[in-house]
C-alpha positions in Angstrom: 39.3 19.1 -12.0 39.5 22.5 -14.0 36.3 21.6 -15.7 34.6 20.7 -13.2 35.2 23.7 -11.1 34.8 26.4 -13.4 31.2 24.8 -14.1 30.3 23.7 -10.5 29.5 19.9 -11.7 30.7 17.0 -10.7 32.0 14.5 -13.3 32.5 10.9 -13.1 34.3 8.9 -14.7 33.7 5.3 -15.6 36.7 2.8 -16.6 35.6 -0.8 -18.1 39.4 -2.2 -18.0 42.1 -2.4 -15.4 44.5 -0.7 -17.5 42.2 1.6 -18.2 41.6 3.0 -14.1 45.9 2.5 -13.3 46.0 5.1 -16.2 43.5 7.4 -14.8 44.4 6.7 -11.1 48.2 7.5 -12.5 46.2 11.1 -14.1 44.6 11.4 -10.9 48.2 11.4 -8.7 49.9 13.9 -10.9 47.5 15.9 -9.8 47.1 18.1 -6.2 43.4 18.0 -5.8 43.8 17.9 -2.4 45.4 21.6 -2.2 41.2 23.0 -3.1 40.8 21.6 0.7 41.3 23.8 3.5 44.3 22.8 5.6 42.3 21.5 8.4 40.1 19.3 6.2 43.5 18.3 4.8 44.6 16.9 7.7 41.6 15.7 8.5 41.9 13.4 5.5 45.1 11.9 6.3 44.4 11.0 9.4 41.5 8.9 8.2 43.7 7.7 5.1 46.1 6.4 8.3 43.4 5.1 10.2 42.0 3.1 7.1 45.4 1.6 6.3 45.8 0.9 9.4 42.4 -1.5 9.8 41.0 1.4 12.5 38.4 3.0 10.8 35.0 1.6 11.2 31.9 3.5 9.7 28.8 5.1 11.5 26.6 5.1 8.5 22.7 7.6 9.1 20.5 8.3 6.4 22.2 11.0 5.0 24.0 9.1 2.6 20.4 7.7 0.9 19.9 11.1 -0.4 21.5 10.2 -3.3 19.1 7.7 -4.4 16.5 9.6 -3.4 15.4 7.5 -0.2 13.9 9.6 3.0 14.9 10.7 6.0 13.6 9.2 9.4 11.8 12.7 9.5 10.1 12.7 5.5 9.9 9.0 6.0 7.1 9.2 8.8 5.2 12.4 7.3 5.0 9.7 4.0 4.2 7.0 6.4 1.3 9.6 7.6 0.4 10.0 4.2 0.0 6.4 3.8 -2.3 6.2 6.7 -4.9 8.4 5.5 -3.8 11.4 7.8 -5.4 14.5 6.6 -3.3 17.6 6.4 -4.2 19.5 9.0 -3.0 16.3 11.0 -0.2 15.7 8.8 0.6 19.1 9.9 -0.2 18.3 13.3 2.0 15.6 13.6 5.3 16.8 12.1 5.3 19.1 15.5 5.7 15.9 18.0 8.8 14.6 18.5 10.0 12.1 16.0 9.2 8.7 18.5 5.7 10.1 19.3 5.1 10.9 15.5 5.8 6.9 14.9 3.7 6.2 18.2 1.0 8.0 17.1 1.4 6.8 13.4 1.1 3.1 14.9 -1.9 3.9 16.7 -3.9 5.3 13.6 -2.7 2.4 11.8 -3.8 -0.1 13.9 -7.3 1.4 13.7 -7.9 1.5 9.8 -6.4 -2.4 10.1 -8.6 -3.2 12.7 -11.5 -1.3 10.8 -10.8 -3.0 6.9 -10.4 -6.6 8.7 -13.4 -6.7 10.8 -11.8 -8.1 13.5 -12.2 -6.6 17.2 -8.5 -6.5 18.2 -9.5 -5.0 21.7 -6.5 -6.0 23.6 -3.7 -3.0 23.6 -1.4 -5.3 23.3 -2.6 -6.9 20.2 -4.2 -3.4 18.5 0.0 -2.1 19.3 1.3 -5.4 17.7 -1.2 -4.8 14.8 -0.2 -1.0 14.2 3.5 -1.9 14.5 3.5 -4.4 11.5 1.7 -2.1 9.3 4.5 0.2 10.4 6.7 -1.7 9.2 5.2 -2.9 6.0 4.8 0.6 4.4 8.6 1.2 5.6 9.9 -1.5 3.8 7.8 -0.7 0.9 9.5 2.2 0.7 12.9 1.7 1.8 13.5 -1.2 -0.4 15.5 -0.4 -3.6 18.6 -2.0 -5.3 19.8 1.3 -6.3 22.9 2.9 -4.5 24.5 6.4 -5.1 28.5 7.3 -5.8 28.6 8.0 -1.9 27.5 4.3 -1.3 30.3 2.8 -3.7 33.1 5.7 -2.4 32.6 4.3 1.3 32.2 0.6 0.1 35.5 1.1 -1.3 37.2 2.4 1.2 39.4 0.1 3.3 37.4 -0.7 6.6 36.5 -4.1 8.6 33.4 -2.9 10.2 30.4 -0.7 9.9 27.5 -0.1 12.0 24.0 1.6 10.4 20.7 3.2 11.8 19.3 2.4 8.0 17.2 -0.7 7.0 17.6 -0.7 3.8 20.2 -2.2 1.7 22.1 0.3 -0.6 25.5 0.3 1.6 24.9 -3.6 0.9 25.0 -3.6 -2.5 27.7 -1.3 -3.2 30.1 -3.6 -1.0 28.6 -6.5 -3.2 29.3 -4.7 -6.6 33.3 -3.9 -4.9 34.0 -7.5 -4.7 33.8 -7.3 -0.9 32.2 -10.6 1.1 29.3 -8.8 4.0 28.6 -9.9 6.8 25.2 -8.1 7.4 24.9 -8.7 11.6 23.1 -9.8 13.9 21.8 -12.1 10.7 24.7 -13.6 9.4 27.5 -15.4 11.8 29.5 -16.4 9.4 33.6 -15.5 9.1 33.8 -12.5 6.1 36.2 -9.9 4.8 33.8 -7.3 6.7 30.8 -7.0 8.6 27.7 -4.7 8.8 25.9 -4.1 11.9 22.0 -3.0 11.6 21.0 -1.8 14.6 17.4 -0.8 13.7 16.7 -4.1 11.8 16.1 -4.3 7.7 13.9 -4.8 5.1 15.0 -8.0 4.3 13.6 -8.9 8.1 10.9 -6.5 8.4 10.0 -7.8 12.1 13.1 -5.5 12.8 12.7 -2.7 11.6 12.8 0.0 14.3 10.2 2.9 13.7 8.9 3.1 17.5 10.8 2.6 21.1 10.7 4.4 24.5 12.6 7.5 24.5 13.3 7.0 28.3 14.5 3.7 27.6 18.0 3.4 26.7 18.7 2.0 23.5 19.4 -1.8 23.8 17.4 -2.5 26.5 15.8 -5.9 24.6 19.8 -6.1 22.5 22.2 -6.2 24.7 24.2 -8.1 22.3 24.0 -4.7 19.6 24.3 -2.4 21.8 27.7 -4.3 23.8 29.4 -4.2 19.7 28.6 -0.6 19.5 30.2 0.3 22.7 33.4 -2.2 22.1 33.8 -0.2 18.9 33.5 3.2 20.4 36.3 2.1 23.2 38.7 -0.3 20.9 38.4 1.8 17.4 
């Protein structure tokens, strides 16, 4: 802790034996790292400590905690996405002042096109030109989202006690931390099987790239074609 602070890194540190984390966890007790926190964030702690021992904690996992492999934002992942497509700057530019649903909209749209275009294929219908743009969507999403890698926020939150968790991400780093802790997932709505905890994706995943959420109406309530999803969120919120 001293070492750390005076030099404004973090450090961690890697045991190999069981012996060898009980001593350092044993280290760790004697002493009161907790006293750097502000009371309130102090409190706010041990009320999720209590709620974690307690089997009442269930995680709300966003993209914020991909930063640390270096994975985008719904936001830097659609100006890449626009990249992809062949957008020139000034539209790049363009785009990035929509709102985030019409940037993906429009991003289908101008994907569909160059498809249409490189296949030679006269896709006329809208509904099979938005079908078209939509898969190609999602393509160069999983191509980028997809990575084994997962950061020391991935592991610290696969570690911690909790039955459930419920993600906006598709990709699978939350996944394999809870797989390198020992812990049996339950990845829903793809897996019905009984397991030590479950992982609900509401905006699909790469492993089932037909899921993956990138467009949908923004005066349509989410869960309007996933009742079921949307139902497990809102028991959550009410129960947990």
């Amino acid at each position: 802790y001293d070492f750390a602070g005076k030099r404004s890194i973090d450090v961690v540190l890697v045991t190999y034996a069981r012996r060898m984390y009980s001593a350092a966890q044993a280290a760790r007790r004697s002493y009161d790292g907790w006293a750097l926190l502000p009371p309130r964030l102090r409190s706010v702690s041990s009320d999720l400590a209590r709620l974690a021992a307690q089997g009442q904690l269930v995680l709300f996992l966003g993209s914020g905690i991909n930063r640390g492999v270096a994975l985008p934002g719904w936001t830097e992942l659609l100006s890449e996405l626009a990249i992809a497509a062949d957008l020139p700057p000034h539209e790049v530019r363009q785009l990035r002042s929509l709102a985030l649903t019409d940037q993906a909209k429009v991003l289908q749209h101008r994907l569909a096109t160059l498809c249409n275009a490189a296949d030679s294929c006269d896709a006329s219908d809208v509904e099979e030109l938005q079908l078209l743009g939509e898969c190609e969507l999602q393509r160069l999403a999983v191509a980028r989202l997809n990575t084994s890698r997962y950061s020391v926020t991935h592991a610290l939150l696969g570690a911690l006690p909790h039955e459930a968790a419920v993600t906006t991400n598709s990709d699978l780093c939350y996944d394999a931390a809870c797989v390198a802790a020992g812990i049996d997932l339950n990845v829903l709505p793809y897996d019905m099987r009984t397991s030590q905890r479950w992982l609900l994706k509401l905006h699909g995943d790469v492993n089932h790239p037909e899921d993956i959420i990138l467009t949908y109406s923004s005066t349509a309530p989410y869960g309007t074609d996933r009742q079921a999803l949307s139902g497990i969120v809102q028991a959550l919120l009410i129960t947990k």
